[in-house]
C-alpha atoms as a printed R data frame, in Angstrom:
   type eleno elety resid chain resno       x       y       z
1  ATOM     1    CA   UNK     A     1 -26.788  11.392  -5.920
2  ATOM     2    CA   UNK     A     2 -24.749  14.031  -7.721
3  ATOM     3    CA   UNK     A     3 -20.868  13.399  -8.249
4  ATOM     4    CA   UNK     A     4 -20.176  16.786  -6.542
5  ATOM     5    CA   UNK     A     5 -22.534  15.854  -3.887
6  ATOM     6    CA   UNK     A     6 -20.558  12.695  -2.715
7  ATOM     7    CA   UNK     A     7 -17.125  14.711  -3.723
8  ATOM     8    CA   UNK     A     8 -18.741  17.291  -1.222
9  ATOM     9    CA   UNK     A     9 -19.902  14.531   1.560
10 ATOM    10    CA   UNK     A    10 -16.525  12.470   1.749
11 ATOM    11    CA   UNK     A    11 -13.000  13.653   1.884
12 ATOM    12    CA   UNK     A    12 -11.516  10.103   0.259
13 ATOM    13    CA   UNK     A    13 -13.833  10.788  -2.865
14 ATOM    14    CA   UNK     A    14 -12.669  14.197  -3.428
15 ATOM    15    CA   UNK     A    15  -9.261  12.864  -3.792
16 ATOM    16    CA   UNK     A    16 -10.209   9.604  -6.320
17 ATOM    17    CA   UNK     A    17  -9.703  11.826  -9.474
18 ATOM    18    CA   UNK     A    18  -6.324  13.187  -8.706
19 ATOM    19    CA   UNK     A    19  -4.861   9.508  -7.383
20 ATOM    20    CA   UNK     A    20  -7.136   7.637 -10.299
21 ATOM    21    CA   UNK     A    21  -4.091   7.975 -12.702
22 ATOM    22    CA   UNK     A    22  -2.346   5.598 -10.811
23 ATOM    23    CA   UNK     A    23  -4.421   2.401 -12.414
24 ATOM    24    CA   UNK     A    24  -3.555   4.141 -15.665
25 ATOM    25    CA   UNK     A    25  -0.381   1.601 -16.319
26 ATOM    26    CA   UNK     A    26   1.866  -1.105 -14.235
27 ATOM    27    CA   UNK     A    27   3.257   0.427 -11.103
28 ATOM    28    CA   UNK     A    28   6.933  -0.294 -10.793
29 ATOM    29    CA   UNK     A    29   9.144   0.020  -7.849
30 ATOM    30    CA   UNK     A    30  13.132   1.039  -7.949
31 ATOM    31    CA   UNK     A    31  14.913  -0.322  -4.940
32 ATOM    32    CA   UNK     A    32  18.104   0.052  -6.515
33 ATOM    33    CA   UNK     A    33  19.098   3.509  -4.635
34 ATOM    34    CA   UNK     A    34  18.061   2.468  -1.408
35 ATOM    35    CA   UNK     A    35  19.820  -0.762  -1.490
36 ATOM    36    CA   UNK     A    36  23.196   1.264  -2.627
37 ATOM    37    CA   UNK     A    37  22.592   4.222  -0.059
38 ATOM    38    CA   UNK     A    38  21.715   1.684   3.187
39 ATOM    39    CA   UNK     A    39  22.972  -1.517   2.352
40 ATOM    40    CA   UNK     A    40  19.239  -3.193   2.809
41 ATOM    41    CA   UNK     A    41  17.455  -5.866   0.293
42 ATOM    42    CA   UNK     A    42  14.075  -6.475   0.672
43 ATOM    43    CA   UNK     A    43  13.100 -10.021   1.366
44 ATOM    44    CA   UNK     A    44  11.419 -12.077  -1.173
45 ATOM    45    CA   UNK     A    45   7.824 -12.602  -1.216
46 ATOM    46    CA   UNK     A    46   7.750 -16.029  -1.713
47 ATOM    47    CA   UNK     A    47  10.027 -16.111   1.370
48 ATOM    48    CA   UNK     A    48   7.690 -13.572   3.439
49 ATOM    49    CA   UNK     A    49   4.758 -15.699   2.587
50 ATOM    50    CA   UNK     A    50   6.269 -19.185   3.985
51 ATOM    51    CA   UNK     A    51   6.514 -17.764   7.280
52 ATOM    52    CA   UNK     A    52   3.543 -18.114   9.507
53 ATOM    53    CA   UNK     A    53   2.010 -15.147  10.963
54 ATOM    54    CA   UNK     A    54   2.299 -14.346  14.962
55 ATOM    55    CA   UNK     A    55   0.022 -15.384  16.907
56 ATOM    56    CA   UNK     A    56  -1.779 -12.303  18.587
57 ATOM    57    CA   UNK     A    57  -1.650 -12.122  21.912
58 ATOM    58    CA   UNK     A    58  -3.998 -13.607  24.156
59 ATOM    59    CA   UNK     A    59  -6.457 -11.613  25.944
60 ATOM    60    CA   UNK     A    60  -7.563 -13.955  28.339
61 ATOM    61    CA   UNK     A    61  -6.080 -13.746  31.792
């Protein structure tokens, strides 16, 4: 199958080559101005990952 034929069959693939520069180098994220602006920290991933995850509801009567 032709690259313009897939770009042409699915909407995600068309958009691959404009988003593929993202892999291009380390993503890094700047909290700073939202921490100074609302007051907020994020929380730790080692501390996100020691909680356990809800339990989903049942669906059983």
């Amino acid at each position: 199958m032709r690259r313009e034929s897939v770009v042409a069959a699915d909407a995600v693939m068309a958009e691959l080559p404009e988003i593929a520069c993202q892999y291009d180098r380390e993503l890094l994220l700047d909290t700073s101005e939202t921490e100074r602006v609302l007051g907020v920290r994020a929380t730790a991933l080692d501390s996100v990952l020691e909680e356990p995850a809800p339990s989903a509801p049942s669906e059983r009567p």
